[in-house]
C-alpha positions in Angstrom: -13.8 -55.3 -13.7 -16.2 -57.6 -16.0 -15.2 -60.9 -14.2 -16.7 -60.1 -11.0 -20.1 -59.2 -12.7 -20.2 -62.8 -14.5 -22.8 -64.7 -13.5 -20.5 -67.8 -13.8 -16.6 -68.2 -12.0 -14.0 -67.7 -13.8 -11.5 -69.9 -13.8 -7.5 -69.2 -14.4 -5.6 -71.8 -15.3 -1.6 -70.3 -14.9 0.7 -72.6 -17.0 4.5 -70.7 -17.5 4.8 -67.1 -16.6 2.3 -64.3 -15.3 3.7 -61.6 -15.2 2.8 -58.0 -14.7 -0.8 -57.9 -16.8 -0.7 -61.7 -16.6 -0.5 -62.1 -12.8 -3.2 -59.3 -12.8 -5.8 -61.2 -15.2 -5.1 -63.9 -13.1 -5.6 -62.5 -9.9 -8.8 -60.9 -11.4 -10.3 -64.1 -11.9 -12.4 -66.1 -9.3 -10.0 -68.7 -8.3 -6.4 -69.8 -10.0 -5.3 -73.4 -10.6 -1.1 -72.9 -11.5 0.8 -75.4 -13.1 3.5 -76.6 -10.6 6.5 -74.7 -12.9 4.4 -71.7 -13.3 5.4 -68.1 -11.8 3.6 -64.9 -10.7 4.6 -61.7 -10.1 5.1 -57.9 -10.8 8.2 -57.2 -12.8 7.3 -54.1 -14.2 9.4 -51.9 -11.3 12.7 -53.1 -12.8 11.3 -51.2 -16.1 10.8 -48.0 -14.0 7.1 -48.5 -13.7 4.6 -49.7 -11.4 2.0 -52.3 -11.6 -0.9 -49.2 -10.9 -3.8 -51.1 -12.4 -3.1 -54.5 -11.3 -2.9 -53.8 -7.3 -6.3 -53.5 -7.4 -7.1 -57.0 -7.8 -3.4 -58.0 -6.5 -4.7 -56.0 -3.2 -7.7 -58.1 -2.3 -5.4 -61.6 -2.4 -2.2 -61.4 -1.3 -1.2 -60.0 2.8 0.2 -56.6 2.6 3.7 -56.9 3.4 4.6 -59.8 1.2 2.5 -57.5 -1.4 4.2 -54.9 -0.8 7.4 -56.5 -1.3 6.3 -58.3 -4.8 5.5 -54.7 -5.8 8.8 -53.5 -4.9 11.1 -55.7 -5.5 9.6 -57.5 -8.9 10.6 -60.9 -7.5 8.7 -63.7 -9.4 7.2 -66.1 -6.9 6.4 -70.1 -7.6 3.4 -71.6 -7.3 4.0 -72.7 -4.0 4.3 -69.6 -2.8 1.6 -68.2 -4.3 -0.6 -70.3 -3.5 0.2 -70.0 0.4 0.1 -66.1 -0.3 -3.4 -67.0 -1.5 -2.7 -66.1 -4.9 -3.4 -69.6 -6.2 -6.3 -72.0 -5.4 -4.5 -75.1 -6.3 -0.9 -76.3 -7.6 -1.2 -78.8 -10.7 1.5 -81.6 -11.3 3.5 -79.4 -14.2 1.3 -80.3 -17.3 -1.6 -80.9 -16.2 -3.0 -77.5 -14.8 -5.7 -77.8 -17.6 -7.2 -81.0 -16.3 -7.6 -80.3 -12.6 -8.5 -76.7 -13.7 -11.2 -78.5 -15.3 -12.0 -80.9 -12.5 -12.6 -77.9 -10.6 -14.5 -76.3 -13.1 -16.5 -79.3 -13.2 -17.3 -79.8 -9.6 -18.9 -76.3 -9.6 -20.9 -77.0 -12.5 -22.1 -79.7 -10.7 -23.8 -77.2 -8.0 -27.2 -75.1 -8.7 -26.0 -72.4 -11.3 -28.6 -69.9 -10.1 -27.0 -70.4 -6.4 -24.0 -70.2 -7.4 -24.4 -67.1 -9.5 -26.5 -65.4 -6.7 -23.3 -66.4 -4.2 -20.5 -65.4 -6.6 -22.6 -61.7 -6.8 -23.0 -61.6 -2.8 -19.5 -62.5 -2.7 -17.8 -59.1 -4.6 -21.3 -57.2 -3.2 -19.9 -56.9 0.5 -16.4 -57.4 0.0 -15.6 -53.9 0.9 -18.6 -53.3 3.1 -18.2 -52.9 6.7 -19.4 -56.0 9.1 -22.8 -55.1 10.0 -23.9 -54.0 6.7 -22.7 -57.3 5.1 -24.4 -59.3 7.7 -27.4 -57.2 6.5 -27.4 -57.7 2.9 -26.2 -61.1 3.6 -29.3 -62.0 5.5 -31.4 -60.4 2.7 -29.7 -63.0 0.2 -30.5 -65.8 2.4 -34.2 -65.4 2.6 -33.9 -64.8 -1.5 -32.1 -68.2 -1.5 -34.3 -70.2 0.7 -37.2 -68.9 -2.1 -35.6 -70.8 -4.6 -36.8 -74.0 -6.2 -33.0 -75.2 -6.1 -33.0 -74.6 -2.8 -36.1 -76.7 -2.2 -34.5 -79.7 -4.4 -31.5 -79.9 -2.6 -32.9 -80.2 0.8 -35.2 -82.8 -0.6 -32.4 -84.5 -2.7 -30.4 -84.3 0.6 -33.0 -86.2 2.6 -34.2 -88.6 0.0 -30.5 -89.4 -0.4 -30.2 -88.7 -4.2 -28.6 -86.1 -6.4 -30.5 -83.3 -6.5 -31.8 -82.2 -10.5 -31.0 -78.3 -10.5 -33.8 -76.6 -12.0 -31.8 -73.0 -12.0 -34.6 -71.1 -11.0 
C-alpha cells in the first residue's frame, strides 16, 4: 500500500521466479521490467490457500478471466505472457533485466520530478473513481500543473529547442 504513496515510481526488476508474495510485490510496484527467463504467478492454491492479499494489486493489471485462471489454477506464466497480460512493462534479454530496468529508471529521472510525482499521485487518485469525477479532479491537476515553474521551462525549453533544466518546483 506504501508504493502508490511514493512520490517517486517504483521500479521492479523480476529476474527468476515471483511467485505468490513475489508476483504481488511486483505487481505492486509502478511498472515491471522481467528478465526474459523470469516467471510470475500464484502458486499458493496447490498449497490449499489463496493468494487473498495479493489480488488486490494482481486485480488492477491482469484481464479477469486469464486472472482468474492464474488464481485457480497456480500456473506460472513467462515473461511473455505476462507482459501481454500487462503484468510486465518490458522483457529484458535474460541477464540484463537490471540494465534496461535502469535505462528506464533513467529516462524518467530525466523528466520534471515534481510532474512526475504530481502525475504518479493523480494516477492511483482516480483509478477507482467513476469517469466524470476523474475528469473533474483531473482538470483540477491540470491547472495546478500549468502553475508550475517546470511547466513553464519545458514549454520554453521546447520552443527554444534545448533541454529543459527542471527546477522541481
Amino acid at each position: 500500500a506504501r508504493i502508490p504513496a511514493l512520490k517517486v515510481p517504483v521500479i521492479a526488476a523480476v529476474h527468476g521466479d515471483a511467485l505468490g508474495g513475489g508476483c504481488g510485490l511486483a505487481m505492486a510496484c509502478d511498472l515491471v521490467v522481467a528478465d526474459a527467463d523470469a516467471r510470475l504467478g500464484t502458486p499458493e492454491i496447490k498449497l490449499g490457500l489463496f493468494p487473498w492479499i495479493i489480488l488486490a494489486a494482481l486485480q488492477r493489471d491482469v484481464p479477469r478471466k486469464p486472472l482468474m485462471e492464474m488464481v485457480l489454477t497456480g500456473q506460472k506464466l513467462d515473461a511473455q505472457t505476462a507482459c501481454r497480460l500487462g503484468m510486465v512493462n518490458r522483457v529484458a534479454p535474460a541477464g540484463t533485466v537490471l540494465d534496461v530496468a535502469g535505462e528506464l529508471a533513467a529516462e524518467i529521472a530525466s523528466r520534471s520530478p515534481l510532474v512526475v510525482a504530481m502525475g504518479k499521485a493523480a494516477f492511483y487518485q482516480i483509478a477507482d473513481q467513476p469517469y466524470e469525477d476523474a475528469l473533474a479532479y483531473m482538470h483540477g491537476q491540470l491547472s495546478l500543473n500549468l502553475l508550475t515553474d517546470d511547466a513553464m521551462e519545458g514549454v520554453a525549453a521546447f520552443l527554444q529547442r534545448r533541454e529543459p533544466e527542471w527546477k522541481g518546483r
